[in-house]
DSSP file (Angstrom, degrees, kcal/mol; ACC not computed):
  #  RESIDUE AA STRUCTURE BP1 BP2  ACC     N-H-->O    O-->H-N    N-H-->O    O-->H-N    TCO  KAPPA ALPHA  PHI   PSI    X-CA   Y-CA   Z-CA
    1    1 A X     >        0   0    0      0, 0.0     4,-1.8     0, 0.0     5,-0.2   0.000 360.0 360.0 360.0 -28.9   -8.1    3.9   -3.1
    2    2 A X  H  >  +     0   0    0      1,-0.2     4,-2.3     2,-0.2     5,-0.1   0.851 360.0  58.0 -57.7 -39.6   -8.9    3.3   -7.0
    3    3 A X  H  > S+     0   0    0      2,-0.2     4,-0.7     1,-0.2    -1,-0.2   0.892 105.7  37.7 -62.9 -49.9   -6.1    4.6   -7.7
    4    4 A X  H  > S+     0   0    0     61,-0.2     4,-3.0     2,-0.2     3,-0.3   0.864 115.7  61.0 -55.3 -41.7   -3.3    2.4   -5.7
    5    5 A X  H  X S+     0   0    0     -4,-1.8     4,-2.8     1,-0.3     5,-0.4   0.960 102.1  45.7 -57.9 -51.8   -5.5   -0.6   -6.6
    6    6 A X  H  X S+     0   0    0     -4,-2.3     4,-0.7     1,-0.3    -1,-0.3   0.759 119.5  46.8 -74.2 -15.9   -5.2   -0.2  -10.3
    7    7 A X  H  < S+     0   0    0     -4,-0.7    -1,-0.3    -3,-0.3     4,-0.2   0.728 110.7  51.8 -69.1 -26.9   -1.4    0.3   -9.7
    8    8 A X  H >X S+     0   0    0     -4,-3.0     4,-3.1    -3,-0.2     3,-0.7   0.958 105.6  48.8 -81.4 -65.4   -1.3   -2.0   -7.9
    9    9 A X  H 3X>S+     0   0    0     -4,-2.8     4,-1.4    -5,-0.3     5,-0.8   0.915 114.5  48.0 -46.0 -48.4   -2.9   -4.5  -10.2
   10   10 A X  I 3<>S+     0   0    0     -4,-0.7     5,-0.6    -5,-0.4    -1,-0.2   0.691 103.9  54.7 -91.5  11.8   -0.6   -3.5  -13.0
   11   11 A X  I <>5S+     0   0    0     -3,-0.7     4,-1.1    -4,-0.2    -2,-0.2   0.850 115.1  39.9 -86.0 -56.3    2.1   -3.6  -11.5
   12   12 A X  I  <5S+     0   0    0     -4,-3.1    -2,-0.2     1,-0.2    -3,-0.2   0.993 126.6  30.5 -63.5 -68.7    1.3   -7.3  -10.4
   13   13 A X  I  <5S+     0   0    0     -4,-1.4     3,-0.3     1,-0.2    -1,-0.2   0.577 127.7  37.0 -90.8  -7.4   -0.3   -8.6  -13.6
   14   14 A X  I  4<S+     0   0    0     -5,-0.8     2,-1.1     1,-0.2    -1,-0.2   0.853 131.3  26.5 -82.3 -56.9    1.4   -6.6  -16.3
   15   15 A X  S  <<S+     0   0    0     -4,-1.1     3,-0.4    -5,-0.6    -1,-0.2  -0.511  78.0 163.9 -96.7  60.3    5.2   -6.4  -14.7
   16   16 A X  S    S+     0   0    0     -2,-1.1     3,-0.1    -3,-0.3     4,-0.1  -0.735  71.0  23.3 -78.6 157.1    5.4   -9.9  -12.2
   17   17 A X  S    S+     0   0    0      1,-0.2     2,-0.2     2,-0.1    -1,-0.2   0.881 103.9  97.1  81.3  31.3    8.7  -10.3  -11.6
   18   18 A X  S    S-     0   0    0     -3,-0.4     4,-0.3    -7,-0.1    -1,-0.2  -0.472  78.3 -90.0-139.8-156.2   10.2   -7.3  -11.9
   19   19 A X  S  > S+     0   0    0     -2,-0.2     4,-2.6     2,-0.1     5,-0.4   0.719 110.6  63.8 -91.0 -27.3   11.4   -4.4  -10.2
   20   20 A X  T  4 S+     0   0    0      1,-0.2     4,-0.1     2,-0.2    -1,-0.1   0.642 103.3  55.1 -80.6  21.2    8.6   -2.1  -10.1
   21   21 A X  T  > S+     0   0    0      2,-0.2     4,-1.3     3,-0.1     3,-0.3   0.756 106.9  54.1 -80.7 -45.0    6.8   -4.9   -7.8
   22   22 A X  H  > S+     0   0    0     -4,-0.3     4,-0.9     1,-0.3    -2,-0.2   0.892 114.3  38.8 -37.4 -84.2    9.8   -4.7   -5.6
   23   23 A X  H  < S+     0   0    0     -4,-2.6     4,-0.3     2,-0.2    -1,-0.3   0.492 109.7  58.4 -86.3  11.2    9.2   -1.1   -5.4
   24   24 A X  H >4 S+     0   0    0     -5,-0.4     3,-0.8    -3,-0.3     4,-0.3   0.909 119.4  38.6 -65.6 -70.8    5.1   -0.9   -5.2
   25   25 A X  H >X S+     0   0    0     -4,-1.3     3,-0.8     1,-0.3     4,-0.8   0.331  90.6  76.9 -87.4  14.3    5.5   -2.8   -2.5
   26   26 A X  T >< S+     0   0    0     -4,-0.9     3,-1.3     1,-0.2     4,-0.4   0.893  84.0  75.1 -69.3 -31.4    8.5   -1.8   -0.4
   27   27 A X  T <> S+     0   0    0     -3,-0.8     4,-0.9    -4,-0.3    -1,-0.2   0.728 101.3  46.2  -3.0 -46.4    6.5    1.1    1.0
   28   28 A X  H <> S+     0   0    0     -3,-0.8     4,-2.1    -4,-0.3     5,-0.4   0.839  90.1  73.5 -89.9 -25.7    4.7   -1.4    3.1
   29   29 A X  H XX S+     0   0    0     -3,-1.3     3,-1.6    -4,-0.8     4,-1.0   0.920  96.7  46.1 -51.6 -63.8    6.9   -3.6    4.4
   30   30 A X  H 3> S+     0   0    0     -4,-0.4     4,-3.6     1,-0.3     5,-0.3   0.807 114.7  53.7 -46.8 -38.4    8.5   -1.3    7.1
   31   31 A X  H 3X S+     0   0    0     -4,-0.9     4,-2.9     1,-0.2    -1,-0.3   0.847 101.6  49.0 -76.2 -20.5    5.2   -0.4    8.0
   32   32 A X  H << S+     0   0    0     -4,-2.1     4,-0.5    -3,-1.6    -1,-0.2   0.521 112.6  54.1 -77.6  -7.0    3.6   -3.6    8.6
   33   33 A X  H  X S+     0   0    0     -4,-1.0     4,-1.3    -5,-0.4    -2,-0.2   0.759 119.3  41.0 -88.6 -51.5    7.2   -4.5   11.1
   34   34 A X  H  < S+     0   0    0     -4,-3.6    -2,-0.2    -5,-0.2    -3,-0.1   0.994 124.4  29.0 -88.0 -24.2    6.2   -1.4   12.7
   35   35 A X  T >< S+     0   0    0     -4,-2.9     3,-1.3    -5,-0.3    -3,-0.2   0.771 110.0  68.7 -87.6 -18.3    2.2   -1.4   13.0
   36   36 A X  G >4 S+     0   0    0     -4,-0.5     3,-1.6     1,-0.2     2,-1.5   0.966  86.4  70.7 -66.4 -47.3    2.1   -5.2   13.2
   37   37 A X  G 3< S+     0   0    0     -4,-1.3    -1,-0.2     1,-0.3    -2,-0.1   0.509 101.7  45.7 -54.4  14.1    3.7   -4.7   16.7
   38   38 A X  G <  S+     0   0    0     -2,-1.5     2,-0.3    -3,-1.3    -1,-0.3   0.354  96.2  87.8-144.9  11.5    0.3   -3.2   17.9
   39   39 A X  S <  S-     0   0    0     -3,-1.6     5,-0.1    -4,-0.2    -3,-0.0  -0.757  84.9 -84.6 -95.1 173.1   -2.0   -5.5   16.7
   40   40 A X        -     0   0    0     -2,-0.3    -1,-0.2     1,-0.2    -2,-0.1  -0.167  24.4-133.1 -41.0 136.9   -3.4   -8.7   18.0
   41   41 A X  S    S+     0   0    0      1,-0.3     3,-0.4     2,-0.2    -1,-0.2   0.345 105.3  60.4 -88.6  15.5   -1.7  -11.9   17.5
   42   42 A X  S >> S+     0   0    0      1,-0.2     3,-3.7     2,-0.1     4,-1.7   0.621  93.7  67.7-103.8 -39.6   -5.1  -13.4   16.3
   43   43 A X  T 34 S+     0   0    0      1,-0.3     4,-0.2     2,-0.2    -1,-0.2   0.537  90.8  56.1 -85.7  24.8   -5.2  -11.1   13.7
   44   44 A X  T 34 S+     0   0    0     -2,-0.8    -1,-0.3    -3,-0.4    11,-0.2  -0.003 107.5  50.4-119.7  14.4   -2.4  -12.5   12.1
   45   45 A X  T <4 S+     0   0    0     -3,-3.7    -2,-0.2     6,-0.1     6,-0.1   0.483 101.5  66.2-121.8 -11.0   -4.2  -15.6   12.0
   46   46 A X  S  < S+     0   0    0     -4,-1.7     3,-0.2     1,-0.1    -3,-0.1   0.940 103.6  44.7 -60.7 -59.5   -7.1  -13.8   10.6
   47   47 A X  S    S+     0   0    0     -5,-0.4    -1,-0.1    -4,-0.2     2,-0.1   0.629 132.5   7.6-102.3  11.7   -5.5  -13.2    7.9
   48   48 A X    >   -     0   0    0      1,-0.1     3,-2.2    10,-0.0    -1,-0.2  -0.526  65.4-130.1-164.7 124.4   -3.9  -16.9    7.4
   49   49 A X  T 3  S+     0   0    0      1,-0.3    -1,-0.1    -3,-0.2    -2,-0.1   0.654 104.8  45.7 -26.4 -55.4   -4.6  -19.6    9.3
   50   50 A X  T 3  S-     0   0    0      1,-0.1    -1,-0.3    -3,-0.1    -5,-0.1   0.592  91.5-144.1 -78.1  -5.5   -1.0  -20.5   10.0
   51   51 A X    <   +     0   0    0     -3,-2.2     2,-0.4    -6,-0.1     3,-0.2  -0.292  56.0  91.3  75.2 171.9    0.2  -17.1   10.9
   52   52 A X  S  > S-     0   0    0      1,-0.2     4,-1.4     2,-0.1    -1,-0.1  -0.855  99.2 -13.6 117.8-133.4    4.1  -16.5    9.7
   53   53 A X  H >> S+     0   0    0     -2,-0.4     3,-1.9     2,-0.2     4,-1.8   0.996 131.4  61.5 -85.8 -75.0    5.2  -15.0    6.5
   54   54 A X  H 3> S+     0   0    0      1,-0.3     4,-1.2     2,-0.3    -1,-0.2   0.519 106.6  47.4  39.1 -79.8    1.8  -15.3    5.0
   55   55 A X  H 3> S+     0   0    0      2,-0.2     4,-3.9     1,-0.2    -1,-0.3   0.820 107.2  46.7 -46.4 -64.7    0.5  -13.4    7.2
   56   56 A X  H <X S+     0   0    0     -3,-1.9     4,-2.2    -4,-1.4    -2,-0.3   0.771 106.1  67.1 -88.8  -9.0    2.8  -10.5    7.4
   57   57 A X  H  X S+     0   0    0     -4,-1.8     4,-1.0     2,-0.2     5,-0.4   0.918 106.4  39.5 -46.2 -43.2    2.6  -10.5    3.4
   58   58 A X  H >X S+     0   0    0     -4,-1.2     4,-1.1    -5,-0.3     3,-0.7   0.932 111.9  57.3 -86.7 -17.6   -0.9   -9.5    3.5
   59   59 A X  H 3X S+     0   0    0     -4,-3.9     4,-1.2     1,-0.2    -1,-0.2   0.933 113.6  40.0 -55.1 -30.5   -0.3   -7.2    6.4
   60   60 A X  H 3< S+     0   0    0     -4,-2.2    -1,-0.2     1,-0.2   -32,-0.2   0.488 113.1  57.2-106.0  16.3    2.3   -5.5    4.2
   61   61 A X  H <X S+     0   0    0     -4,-1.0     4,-1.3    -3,-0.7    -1,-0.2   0.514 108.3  50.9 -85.5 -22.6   -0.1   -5.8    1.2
   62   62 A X  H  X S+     0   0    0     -4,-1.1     4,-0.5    -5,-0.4    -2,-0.2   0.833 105.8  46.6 -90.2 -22.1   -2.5   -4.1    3.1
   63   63 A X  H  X S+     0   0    0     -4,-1.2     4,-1.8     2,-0.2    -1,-0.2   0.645 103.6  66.2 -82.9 -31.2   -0.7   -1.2    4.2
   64   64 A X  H >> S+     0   0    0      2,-0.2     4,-3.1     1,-0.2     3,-2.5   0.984 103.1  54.4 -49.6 -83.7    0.9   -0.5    0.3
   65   65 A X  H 3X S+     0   0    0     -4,-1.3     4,-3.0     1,-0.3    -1,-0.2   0.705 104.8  44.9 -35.4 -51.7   -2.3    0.2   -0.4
   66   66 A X  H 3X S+     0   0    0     -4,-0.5     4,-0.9     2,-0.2    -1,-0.3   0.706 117.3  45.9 -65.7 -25.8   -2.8    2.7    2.3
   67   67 A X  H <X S+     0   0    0     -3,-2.5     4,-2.1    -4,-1.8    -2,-0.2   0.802 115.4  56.4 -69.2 -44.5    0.7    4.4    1.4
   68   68 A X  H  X S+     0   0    0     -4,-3.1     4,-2.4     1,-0.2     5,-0.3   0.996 111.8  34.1 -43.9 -62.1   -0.6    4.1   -2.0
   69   69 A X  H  X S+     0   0    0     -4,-3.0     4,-2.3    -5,-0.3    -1,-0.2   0.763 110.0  58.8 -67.0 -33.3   -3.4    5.6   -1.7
   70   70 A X  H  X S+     0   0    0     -4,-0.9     4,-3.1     3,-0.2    -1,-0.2   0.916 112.1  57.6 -66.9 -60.8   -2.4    8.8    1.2
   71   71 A X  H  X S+     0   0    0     -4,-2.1     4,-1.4     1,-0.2    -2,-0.2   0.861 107.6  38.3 -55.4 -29.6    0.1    9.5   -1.8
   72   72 A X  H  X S+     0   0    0     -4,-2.4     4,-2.9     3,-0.2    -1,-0.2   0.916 114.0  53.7 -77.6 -40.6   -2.4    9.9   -4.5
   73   73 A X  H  X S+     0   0    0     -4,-2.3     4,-1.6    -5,-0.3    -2,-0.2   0.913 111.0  50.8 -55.5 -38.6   -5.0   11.9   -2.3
   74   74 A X  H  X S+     0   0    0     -4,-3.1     4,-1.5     1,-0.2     5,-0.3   0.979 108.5  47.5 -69.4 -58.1   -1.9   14.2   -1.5
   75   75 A X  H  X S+     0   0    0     -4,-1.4     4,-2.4     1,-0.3    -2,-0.2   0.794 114.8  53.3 -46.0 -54.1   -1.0   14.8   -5.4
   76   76 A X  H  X S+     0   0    0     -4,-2.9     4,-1.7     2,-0.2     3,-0.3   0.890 111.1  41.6 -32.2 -83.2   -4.8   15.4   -5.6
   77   77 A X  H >X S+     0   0    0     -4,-1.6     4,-2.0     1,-0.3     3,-0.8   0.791 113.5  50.8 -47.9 -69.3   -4.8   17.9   -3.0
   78   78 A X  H 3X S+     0   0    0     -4,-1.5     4,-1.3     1,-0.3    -1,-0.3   0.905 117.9  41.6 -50.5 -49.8   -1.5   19.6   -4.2
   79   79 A X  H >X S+     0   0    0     -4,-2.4     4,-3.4    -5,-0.3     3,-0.8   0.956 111.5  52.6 -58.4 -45.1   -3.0   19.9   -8.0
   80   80 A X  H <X S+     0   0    0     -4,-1.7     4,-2.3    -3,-0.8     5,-0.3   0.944 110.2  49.9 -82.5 -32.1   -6.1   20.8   -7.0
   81   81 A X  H 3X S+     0   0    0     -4,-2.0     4,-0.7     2,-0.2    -1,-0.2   0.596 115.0  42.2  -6.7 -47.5   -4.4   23.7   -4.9
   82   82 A X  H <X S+     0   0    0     -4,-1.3     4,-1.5    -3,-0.8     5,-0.2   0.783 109.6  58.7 -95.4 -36.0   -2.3   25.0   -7.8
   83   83 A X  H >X S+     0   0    0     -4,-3.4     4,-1.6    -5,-0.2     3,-1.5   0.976 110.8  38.5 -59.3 -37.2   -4.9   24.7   -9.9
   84   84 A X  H 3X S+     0   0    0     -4,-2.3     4,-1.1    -5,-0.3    -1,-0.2   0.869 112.8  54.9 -60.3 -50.3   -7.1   27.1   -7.9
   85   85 A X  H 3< S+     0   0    0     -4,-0.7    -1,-0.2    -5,-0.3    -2,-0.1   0.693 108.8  50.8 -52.5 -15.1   -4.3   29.4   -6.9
   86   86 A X  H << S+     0   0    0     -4,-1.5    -2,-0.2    -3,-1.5    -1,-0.2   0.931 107.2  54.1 -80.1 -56.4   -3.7   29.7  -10.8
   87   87 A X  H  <        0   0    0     -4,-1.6    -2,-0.2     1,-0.3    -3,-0.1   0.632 360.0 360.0 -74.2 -13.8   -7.4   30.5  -11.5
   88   88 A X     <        0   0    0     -4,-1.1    -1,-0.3     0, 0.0    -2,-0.1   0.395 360.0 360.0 -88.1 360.0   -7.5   33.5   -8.9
């Protein structure tokens, strides 16, 4: 989770405006169109009082993270994998 965050943060505050915000966060979008259809409609007022686009921004902020982050734990996994298979 440390990991996407601090990508995530320099990606926003080093590059705004750019592409590679585009592509941190396209990851999320689709997912928040398809898991926002299975949550609560209050919980998109949880997470802004007027509900809308707002809303499904932070949903699909919130789910980047979670693709972020299932993509470093795998590259973890895979390295620490190779490394171990190397050392035997």
């Amino acid at each position: 989770m440390l990991v996407a965050l601090a990508l995530g943060a320099g990606v926003f505050f080093l590059l705004p405006r750019t592409a590679a915000v585009t592509v941190f966060i396209a990851p999320g979008i689709p997912l928040a169109g398809f898991f926002g259809r299975f949550l609560p409609e209050g919980f998109a007022y949880y997470l802004h009082p007027e509900g809308g686009a707002p809303s499904f921004l932070a949903l699909a902020l919130i789910f980047t993270l979670l693709f972020w982050t299932l993509v470093a734990a795998g590259l973890y996994m895979l390295w620490r994998r190779l490394r171990r298979t190397r050392a035997a």
